[in-house]
N, C-alpha and C positions, 0 to 999 in steps of 0.2 A: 504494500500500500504506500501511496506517496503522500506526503505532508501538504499542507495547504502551504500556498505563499508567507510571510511575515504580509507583506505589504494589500495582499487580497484579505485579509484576518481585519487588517487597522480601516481597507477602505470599505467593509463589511459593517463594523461598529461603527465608523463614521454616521453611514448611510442610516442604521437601523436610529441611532440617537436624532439623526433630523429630521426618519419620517416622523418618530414618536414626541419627539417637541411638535411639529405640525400638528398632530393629537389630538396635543393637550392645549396646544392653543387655541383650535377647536370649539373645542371643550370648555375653556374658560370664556370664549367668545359666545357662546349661546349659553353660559350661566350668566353672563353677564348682562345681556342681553334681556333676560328672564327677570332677572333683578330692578332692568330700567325701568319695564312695562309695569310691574308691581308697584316703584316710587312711585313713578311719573302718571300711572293711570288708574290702578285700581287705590291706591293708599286717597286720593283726592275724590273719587268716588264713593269709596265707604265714608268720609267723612260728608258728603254732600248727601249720602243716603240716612243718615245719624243725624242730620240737623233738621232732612225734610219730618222725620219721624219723629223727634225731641219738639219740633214747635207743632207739627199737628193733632200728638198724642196729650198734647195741655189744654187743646180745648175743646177735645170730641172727645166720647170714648173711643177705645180701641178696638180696631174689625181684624177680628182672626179667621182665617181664610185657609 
């Protein structure tokens, strides 16, 4: 059996460590992404949905559905 290169061994690690950062960058790219949509849209939503309920639940009773 014959041994692999030295220099095929280091250009193999290379390759594998930058598809796997590609990954993970990925990966950090659509959590982060995930994160925007929750600040920027549902956090200002639940609060607009808690204010509509807080001022109409003081002067009607409330309808459970």
């Amino acid at each position: 059996m014959r041994q692999k290169n030295t220099f095929l061994n280091i250009f193999m690690l290379i390759m594998v460590l930058i598809v796997a950062s590609f990954v993970v960058s990925l990966f950090i790219g659509a959590l982060s992404s995930i994160l925007w949509f929750a600040v920027k849209l549902l956090i200002p939503a639940a609060i607009v949905v808690w204010l509509v309920r807080w001022i109409t639940g003081s002067s009607r009773s409330r309808k459970y559905y």
